[in-house]
py3Dmol code that shows the C-alpha trace and the ligand (Angstrom):
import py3Dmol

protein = """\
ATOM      1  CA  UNK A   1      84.550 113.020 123.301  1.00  0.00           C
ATOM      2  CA  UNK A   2      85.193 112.957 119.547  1.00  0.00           C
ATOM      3  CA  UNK A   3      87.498 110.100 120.163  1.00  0.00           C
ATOM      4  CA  UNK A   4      84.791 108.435 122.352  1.00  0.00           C
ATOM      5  CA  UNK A   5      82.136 108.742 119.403  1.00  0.00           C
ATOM      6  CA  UNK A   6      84.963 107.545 116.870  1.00  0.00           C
ATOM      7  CA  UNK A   7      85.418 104.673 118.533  1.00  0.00           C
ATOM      8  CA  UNK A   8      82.213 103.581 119.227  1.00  0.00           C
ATOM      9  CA  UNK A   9      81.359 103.977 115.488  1.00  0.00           C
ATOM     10  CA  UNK A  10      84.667 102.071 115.133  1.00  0.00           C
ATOM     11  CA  UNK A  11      83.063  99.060 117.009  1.00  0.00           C
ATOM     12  CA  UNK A  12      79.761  99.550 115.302  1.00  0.00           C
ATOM     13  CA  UNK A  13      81.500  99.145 111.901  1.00  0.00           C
ATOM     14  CA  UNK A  14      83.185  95.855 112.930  1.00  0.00           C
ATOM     15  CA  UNK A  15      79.708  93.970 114.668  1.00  0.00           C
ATOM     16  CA  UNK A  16      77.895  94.149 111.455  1.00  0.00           C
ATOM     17  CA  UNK A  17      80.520  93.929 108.415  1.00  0.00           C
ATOM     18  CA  UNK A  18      81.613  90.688 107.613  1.00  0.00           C
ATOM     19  CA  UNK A  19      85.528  90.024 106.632  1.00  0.00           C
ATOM     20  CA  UNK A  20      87.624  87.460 105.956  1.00  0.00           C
ATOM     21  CA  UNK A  21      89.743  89.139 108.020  1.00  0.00           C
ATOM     22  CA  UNK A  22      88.509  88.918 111.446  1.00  0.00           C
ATOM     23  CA  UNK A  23      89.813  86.136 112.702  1.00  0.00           C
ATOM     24  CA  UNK A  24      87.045  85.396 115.242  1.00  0.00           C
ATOM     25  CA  UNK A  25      84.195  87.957 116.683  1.00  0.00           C
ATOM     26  CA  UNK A  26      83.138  85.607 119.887  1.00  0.00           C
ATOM     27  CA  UNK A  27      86.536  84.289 122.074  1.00  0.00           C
ATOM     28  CA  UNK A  28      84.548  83.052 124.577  1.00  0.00           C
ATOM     29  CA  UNK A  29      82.889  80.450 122.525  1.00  0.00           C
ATOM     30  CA  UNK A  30      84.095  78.021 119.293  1.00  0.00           C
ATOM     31  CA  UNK A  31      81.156  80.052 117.452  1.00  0.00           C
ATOM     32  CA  UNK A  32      82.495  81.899 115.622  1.00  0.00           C
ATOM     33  CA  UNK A  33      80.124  84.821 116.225  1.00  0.00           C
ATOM     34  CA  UNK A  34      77.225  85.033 118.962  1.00  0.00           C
ATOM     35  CA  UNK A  35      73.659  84.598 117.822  1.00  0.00           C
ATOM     36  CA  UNK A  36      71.473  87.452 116.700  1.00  0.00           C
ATOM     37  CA  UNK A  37      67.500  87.265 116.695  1.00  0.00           C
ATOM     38  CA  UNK A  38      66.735  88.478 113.108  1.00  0.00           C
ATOM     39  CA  UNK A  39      63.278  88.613 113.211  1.00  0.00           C
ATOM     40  CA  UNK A  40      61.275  87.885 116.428  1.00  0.00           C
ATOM     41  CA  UNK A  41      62.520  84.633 117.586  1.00  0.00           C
ATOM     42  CA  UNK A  42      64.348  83.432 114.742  1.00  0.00           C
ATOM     43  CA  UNK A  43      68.725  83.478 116.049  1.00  0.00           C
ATOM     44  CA  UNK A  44      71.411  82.767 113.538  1.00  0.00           C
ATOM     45  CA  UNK A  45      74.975  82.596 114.767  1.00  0.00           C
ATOM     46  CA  UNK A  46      76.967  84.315 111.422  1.00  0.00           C
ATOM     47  CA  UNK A  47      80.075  82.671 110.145  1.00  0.00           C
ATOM     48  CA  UNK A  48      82.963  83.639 109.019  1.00  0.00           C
ATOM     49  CA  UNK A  49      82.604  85.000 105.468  1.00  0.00           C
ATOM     50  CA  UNK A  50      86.355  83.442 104.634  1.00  0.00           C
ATOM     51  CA  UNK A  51      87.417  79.571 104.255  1.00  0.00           C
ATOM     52  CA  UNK A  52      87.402  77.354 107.480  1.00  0.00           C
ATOM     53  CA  UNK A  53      90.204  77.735 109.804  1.00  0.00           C
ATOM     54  CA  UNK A  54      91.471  76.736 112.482  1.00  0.00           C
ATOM     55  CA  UNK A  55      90.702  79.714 114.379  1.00  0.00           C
ATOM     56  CA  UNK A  56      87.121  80.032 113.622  1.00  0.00           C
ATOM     57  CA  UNK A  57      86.572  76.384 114.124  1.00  0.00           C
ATOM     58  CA  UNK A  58      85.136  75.539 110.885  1.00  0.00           C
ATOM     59  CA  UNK A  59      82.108  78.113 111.378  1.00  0.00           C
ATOM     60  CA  UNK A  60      81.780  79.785 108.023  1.00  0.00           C
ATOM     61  CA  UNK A  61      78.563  79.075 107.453  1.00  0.00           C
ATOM     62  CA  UNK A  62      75.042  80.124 109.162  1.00  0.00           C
ATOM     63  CA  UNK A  63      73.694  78.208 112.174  1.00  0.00           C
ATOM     64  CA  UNK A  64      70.621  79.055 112.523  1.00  0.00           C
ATOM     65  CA  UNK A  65      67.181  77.888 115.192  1.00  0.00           C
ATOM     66  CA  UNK A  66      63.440  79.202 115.528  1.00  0.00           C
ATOM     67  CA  UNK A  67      61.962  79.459 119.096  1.00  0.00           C
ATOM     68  CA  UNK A  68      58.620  78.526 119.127  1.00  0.00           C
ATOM     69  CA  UNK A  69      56.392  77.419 122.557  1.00  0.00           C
ATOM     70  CA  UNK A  70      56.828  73.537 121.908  1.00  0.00           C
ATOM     71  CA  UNK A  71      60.224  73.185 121.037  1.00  0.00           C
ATOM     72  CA  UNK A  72      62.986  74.823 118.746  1.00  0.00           C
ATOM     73  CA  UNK A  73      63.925  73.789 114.974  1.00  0.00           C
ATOM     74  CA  UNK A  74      67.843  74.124 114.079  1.00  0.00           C
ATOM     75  CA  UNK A  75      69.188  74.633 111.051  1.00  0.00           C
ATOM     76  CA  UNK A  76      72.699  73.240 110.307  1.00  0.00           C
ATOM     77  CA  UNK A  77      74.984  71.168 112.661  1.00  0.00           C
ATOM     78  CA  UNK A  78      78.175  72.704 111.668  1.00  0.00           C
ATOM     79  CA  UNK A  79      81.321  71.671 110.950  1.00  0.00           C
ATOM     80  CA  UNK A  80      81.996  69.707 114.249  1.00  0.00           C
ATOM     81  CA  UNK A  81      80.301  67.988 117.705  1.00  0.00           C
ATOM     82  CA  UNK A  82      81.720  71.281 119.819  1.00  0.00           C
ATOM     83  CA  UNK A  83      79.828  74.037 117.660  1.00  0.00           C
ATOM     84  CA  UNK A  84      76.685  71.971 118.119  1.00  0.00           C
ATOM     85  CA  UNK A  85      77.296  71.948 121.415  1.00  0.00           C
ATOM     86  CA  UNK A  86      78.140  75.667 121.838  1.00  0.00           C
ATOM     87  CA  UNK A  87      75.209  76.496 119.416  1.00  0.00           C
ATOM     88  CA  UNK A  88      73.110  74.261 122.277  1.00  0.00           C
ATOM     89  CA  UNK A  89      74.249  76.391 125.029  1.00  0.00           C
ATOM     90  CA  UNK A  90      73.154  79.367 123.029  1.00  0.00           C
ATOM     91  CA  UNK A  91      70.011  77.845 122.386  1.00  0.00           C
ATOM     92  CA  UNK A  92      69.686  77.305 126.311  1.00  0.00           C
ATOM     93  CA  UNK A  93      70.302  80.933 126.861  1.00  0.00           C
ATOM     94  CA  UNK A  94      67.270  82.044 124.997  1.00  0.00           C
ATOM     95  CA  UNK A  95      65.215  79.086 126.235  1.00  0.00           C
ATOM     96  CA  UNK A  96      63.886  76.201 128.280  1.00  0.00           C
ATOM     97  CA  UNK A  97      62.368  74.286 124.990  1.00  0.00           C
ATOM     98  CA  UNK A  98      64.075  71.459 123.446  1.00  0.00           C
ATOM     99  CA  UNK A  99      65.560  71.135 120.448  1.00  0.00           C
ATOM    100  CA  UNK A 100      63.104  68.790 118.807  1.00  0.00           C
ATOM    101  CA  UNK A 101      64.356  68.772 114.937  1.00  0.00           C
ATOM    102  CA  UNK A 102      67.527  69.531 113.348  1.00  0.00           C
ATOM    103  CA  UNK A 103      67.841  70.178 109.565  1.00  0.00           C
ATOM    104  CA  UNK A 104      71.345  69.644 107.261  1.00  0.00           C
ATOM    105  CA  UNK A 105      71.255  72.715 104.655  1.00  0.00           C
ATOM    106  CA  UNK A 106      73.044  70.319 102.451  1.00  0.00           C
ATOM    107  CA  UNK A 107      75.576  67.479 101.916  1.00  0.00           C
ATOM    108  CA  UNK A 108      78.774  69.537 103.027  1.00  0.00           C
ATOM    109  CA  UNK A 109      80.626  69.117 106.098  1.00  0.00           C
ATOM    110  CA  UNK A 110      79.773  72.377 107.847  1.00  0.00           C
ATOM    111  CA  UNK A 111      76.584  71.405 107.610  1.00  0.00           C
ATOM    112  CA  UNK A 112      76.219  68.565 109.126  1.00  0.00           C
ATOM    113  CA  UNK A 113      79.627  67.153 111.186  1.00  0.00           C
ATOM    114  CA  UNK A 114      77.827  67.954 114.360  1.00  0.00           C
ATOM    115  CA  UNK A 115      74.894  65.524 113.744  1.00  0.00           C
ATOM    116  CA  UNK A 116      76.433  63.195 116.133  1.00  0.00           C
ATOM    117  CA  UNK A 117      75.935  65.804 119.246  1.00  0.00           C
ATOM    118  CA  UNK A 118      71.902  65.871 118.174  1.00  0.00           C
ATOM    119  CA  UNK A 119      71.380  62.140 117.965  1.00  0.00           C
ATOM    120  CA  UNK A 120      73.494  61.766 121.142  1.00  0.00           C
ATOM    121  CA  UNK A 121      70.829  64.069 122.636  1.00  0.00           C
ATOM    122  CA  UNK A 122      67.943  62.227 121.330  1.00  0.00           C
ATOM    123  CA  UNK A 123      67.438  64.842 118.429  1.00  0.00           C
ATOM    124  CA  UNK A 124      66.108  63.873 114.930  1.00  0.00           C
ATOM    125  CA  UNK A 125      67.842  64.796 111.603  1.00  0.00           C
ATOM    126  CA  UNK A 126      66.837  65.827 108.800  1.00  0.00           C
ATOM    127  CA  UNK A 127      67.897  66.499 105.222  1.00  0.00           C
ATOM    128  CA  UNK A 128      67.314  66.100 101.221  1.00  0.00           C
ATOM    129  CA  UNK A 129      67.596  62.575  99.745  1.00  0.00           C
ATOM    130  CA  UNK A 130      70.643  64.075  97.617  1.00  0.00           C
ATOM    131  CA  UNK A 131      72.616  65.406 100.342  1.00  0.00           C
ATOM    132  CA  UNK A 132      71.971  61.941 102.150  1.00  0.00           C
ATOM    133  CA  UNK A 133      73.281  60.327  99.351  1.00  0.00           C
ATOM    134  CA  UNK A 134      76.003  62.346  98.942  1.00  0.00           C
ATOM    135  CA  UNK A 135      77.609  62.513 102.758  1.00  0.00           C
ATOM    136  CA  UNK A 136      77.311  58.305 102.442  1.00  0.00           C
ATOM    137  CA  UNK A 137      79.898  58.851  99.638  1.00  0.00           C
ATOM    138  CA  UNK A 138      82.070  61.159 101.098  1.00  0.00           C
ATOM    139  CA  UNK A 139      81.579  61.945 104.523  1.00  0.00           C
ATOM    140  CA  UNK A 140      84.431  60.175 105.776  1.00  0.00           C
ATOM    141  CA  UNK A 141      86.771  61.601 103.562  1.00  0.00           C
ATOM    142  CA  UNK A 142      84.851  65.320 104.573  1.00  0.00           C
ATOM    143  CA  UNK A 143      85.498  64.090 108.699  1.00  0.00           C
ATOM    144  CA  UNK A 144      89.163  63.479 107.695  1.00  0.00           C
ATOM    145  CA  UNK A 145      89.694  66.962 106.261  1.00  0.00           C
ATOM    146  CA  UNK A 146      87.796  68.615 109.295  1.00  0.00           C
ATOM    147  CA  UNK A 147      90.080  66.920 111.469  1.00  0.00           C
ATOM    148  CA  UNK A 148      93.677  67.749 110.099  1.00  0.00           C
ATOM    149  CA  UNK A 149      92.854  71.399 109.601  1.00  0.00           C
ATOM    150  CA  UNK A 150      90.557  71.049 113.526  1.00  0.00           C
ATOM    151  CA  UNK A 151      93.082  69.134 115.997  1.00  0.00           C
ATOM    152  CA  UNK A 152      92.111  68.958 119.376  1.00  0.00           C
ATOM    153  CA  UNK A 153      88.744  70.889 118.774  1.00  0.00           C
ATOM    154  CA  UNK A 154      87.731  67.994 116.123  1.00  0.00           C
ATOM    155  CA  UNK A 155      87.357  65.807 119.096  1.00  0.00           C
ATOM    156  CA  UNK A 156      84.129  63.751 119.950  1.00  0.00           C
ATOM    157  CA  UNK A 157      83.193  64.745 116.023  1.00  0.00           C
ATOM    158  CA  UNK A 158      82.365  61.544 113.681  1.00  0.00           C
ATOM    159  CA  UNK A 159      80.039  61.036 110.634  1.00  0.00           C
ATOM    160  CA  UNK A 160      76.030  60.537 111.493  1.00  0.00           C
ATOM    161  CA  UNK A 161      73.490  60.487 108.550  1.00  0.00           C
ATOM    162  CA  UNK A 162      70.435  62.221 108.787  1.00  0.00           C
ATOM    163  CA  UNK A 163      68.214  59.852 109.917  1.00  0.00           C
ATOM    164  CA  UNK A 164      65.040  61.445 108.391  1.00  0.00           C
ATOM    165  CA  UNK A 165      64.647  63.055 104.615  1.00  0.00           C
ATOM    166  CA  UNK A 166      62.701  64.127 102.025  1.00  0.00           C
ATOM    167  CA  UNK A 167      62.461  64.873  98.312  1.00  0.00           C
ATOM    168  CA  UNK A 168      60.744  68.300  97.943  1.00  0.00           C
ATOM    169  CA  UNK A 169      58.711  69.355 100.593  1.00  0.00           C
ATOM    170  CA  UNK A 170      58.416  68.584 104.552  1.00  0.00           C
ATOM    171  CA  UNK A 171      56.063  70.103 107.086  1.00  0.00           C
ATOM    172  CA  UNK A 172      56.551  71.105 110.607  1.00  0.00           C
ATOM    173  CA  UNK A 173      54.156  72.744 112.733  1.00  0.00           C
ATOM    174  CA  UNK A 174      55.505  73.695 115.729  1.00  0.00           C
ATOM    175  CA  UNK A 175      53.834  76.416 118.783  1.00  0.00           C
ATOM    176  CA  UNK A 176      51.512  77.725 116.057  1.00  0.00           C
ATOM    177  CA  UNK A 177      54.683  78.561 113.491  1.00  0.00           C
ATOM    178  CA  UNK A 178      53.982  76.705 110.165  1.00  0.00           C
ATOM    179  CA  UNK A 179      57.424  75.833 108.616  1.00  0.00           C
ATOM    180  CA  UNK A 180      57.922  74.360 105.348  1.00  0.00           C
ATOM    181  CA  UNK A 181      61.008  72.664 104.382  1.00  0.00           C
ATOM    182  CA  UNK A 182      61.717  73.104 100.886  1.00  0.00           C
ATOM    183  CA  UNK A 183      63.522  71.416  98.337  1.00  0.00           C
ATOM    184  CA  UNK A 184      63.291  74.100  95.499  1.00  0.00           C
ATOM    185  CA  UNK A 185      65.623  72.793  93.099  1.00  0.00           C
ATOM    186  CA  UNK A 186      69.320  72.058  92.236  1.00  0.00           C
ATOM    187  CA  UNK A 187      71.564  75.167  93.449  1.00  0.00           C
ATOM    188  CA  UNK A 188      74.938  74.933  94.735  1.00  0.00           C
ATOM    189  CA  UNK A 189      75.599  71.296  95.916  1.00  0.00           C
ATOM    190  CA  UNK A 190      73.340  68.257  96.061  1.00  0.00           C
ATOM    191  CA  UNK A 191      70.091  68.131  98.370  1.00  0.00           C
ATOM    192  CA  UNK A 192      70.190  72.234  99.191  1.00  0.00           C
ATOM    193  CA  UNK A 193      67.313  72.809 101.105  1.00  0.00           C
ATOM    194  CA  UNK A 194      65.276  76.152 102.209  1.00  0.00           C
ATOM    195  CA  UNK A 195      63.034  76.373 105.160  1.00  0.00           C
ATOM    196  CA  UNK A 196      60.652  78.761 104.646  1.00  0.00           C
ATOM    197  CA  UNK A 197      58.105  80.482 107.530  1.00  0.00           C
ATOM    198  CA  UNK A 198      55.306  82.322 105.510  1.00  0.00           C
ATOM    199  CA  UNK A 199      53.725  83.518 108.335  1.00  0.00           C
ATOM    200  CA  UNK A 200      56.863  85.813 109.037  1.00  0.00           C
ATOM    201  CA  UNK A 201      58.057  86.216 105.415  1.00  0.00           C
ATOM    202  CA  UNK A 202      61.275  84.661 106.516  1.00  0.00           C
ATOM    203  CA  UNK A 203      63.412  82.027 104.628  1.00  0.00           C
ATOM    204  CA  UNK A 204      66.458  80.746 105.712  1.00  0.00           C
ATOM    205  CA  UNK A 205      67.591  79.601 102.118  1.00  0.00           C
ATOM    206  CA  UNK A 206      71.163  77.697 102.633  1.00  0.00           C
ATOM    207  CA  UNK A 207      73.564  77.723 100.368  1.00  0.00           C
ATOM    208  CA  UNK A 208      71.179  78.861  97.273  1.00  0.00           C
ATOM    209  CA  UNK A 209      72.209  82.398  98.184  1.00  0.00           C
ATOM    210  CA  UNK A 210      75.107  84.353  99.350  1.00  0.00           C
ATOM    211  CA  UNK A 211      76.001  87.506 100.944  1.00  0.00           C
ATOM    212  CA  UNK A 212      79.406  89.177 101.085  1.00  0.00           C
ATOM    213  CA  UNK A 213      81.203  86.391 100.255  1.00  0.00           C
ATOM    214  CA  UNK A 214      81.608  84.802  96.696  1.00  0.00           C
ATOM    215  CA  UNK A 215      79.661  81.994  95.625  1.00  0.00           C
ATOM    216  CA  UNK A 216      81.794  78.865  95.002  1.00  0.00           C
ATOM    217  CA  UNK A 217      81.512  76.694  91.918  1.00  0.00           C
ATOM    218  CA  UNK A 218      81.782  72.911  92.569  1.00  0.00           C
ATOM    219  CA  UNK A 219      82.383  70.190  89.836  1.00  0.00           C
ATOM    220  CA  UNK A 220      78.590  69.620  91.031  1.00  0.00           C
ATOM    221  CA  UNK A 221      77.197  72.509  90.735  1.00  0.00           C
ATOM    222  CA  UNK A 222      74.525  73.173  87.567  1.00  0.00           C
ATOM    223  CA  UNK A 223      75.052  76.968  87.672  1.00  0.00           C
ATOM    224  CA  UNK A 224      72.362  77.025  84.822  1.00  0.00           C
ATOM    225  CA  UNK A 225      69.964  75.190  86.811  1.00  0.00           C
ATOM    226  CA  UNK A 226      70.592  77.135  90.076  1.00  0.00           C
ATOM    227  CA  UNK A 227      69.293  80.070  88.032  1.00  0.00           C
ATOM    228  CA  UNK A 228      66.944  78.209  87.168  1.00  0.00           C
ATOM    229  CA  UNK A 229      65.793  77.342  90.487  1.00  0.00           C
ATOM    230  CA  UNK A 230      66.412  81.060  91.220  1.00  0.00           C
ATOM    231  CA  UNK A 231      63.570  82.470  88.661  1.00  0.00           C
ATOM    232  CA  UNK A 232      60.947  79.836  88.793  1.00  0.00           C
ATOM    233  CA  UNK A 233      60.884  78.772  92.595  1.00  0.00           C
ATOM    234  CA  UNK A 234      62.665  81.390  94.923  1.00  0.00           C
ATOM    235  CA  UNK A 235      61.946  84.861  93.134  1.00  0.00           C
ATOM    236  CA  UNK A 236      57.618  83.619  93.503  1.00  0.00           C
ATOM    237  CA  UNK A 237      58.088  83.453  96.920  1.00  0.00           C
ATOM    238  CA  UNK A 238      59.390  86.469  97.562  1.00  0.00           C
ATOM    239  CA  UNK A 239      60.574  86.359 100.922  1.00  0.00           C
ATOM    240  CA  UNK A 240      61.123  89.205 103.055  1.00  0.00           C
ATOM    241  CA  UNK A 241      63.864  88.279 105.354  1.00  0.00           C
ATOM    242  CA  UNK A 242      66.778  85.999 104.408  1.00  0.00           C
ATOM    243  CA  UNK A 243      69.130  84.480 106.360  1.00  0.00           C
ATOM    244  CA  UNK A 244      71.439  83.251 103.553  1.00  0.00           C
ATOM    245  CA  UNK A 245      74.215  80.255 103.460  1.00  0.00           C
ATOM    246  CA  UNK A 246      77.037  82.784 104.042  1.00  0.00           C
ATOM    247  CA  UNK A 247      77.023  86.376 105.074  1.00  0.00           C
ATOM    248  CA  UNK A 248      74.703  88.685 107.036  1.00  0.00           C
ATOM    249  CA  UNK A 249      71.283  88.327 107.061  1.00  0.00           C
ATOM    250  CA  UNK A 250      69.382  90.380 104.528  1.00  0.00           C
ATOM    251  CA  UNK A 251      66.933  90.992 101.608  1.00  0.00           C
ATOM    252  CA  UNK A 252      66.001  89.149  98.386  1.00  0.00           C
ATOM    253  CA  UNK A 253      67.619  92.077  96.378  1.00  0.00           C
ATOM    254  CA  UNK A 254      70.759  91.513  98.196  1.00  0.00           C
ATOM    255  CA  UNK A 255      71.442  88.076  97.882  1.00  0.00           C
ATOM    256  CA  UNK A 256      69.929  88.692  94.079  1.00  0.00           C
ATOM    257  CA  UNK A 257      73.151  90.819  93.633  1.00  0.00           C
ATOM    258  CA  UNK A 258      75.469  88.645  94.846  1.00  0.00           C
ATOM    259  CA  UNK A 259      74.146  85.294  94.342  1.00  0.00           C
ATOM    260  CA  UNK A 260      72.035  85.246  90.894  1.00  0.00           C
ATOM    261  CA  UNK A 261      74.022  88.550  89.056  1.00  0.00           C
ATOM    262  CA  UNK A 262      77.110  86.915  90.122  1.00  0.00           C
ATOM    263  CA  UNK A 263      76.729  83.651  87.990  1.00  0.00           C
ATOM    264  CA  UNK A 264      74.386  85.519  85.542  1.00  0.00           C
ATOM    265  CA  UNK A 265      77.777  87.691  84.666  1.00  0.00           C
ATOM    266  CA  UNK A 266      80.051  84.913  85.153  1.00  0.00           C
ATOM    267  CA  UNK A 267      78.641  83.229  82.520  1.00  0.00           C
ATOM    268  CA  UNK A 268      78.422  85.521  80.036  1.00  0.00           C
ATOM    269  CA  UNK A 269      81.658  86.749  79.695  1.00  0.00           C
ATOM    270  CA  UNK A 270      82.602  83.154  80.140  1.00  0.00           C
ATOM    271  CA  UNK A 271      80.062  82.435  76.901  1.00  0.00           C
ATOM    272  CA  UNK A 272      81.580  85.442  75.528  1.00  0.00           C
ATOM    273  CA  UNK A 273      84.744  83.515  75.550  1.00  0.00           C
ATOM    274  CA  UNK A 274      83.736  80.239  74.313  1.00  0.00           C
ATOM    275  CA  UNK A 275      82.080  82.159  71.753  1.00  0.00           C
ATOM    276  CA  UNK A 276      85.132  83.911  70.155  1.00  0.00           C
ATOM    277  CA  UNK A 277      86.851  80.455  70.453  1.00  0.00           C
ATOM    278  CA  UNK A 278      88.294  80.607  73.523  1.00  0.00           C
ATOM    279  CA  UNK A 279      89.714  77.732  75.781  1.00  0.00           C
ATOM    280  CA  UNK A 280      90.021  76.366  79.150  1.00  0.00           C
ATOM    281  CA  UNK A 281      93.309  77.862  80.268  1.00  0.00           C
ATOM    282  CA  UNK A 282      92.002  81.506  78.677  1.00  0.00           C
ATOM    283  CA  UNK A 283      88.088  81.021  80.914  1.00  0.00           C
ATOM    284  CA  UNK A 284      90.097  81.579  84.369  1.00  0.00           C
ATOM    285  CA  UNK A 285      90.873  84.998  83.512  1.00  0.00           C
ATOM    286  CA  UNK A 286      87.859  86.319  82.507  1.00  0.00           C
ATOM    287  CA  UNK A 287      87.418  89.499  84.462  1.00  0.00           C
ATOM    288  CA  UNK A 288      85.645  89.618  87.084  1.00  0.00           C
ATOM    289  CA  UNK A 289      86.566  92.516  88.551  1.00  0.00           C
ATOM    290  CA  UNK A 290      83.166  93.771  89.732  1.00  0.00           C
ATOM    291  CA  UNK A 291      83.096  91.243  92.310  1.00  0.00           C
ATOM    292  CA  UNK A 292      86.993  91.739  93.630  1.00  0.00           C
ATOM    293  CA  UNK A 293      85.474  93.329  96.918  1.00  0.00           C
ATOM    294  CA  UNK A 294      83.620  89.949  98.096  1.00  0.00           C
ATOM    295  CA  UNK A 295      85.292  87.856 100.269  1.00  0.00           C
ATOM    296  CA  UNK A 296      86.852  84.678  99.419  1.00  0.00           C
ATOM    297  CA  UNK A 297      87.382  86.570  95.614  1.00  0.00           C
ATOM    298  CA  UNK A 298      90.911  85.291  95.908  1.00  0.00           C
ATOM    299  CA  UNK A 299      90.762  81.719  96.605  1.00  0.00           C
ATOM    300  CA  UNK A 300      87.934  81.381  94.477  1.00  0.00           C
ATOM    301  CA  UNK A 301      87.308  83.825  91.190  1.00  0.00           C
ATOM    302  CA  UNK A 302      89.542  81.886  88.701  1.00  0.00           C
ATOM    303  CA  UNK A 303      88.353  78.105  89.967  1.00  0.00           C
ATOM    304  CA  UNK A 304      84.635  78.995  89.426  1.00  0.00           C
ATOM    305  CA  UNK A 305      85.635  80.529  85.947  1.00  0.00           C
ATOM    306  CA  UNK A 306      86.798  77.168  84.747  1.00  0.00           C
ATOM    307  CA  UNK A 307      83.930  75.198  86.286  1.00  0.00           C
ATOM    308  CA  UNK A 308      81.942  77.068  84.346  1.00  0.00           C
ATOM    309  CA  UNK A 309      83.973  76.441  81.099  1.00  0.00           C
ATOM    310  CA  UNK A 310      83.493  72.938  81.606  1.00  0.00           C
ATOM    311  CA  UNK A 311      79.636  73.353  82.125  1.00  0.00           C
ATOM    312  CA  UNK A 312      78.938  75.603  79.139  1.00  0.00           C
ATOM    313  CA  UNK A 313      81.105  73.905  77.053  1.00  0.00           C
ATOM    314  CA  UNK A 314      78.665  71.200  76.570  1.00  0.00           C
ATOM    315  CA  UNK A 315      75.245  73.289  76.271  1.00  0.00           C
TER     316      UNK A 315
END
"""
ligand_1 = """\
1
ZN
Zn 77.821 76.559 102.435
"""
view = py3Dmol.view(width=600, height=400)
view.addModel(protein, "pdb")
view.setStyle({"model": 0}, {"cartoon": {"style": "trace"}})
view.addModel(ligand_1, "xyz")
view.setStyle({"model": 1}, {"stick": {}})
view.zoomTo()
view.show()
């Protein structure tokens, strides 16, 4: 009996931590893990909290979709045609609506190499003027990538542009839910976008947070802006649920600690070290050792220390 009740906390523990480590947490499907309703019918399927992979298909990011009585919004494509199709046959599981709208977070390939399932169904795109911009520039080299680390599972995958956008704010109303998509500002990569349900105090923000996972640092990425963005735009709103970019769903004080006090300490002890005349080889090892137990700390604590170098050095 004690065995029995140790194991079943054992299996409790593993559905709702995230690790880098599991390797998948849904064999029956490319998902990587099966969707949850958050809040009354609002689903997000997790990713993996760790790079892509082979073995989790490229799912390390959120896909998320709200229910309503005409029709169902979706929010990311992922990183291939076959998650937006298993993400579809989720969907179907939960409901006899259509998908009528589906939204790119951003520019990156996770969010948006499964467009060409949705516009093979009929299904309209949507996404930020920036992140538009920005798959036309690289997309093909992003499909490329996806392919040599996917193999077989890249197949029926190729590049589709959103085919509608916006610049900083676009309405839906949908079955009585009133959902604002939301440019709020630069974050982590071009064109992030928020969509944002006031009615439930929900906001499924996209990459401008994260949750048990560390946030990466592109040669794009304004981390003084993305505070920015941060104070002025996302803490007034104030939402209640989040379904972040990465990681579990959760709270605004959550994704505050590991999101905004991340880059907030990042760049102050890499100030710190411009300041006592520091250089670029001596910014990757600032410490960061408060943030060692996030995933993806390894492959990413000393790069985002140097792209911040090269930001600050010129403020
Ligand atoms: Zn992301």
């Amino acid at each position: 009996m004690k065995y029995l009740a140790a194991a079943m906390i054992g299996l409790l523990a593993t559905a709702v931590s995230a690790s880098q480590n599991i390797p998948d947490k849904y064999p029956q499907s490319v998902l990587y893990s099966k969707p949850v309703e958050v809040i009354p019918h609002v689903f997000s399927s997790i990713g993996a909290t760790g790079p892509g992979t082979y073995e989790n298909s490229g799912h390390n990011n959120n896909l998320s979709f709200i229910v309503t009585d005409q029709g169902v919004v979706v929010f990311n494509s992922g990183a291939n045609s076959q998650l937006a199709s298993a993400l579809h046959d989720e969907i179907r599981k939960v409901t006899d609506q259509p998908v009528v709208l589906v939204i790119n977070e951003n520019g990156q390939g996770h969010a948006m190499l499964g467009n060409g399932y949705w516009r093979d169904q009929g299904v309209d795109i949507l996404a930020h003027v920036d992140a538009i911009a920005k798959t036309r520039e690289n997309a093909g080299f992003t499909l490329q990538r996806m392919q040599d680390r996917q193999l077989e599972k890249a197949a029926g995958s190729r590049v589709e542009h959103a085919n509608l956008s916006f610049e900083t704010r676009y309405d839906i109303s949908l079955g009585g839910v009133d959902m604002q998509v939301l440019y709020l500002g630069p974050a982590h990569s071009p064109g992030d976008i928020q969509l944002w349900i006031p009615q439930w105090d929900m906001m499924v923000t996209g990459d401008l947070t994260f949750h048990e996972r560390m946030p990466p640092v592109f040669p794009e990425t304004c981390t003084k802006c993305w505070l920015e963005t941060w104070e002025e735009k996302l803490e007034p709103l104030a939402p209640t649920y989040i379904i972040p970019g990465h990681g579990h769903p959760t709270n605004l004080a959550q994704v505050r600690r590991y999101t905004r006090d991340y880059i907030v300490d990042l760049r102050a002890k890499v100030g710190a070290h411009i300041e006592d005349g520091g250089d670029l080889a001596g910014a990757y090892y600032v410490d960061q050792s408060n943030w060692s137990h996030v995933d993806t700390f390894k492959e990413l604590a000393t790069r985002n220390a140097g792209q911040v170098y090269e930001e600050m050095e010129w403020e």
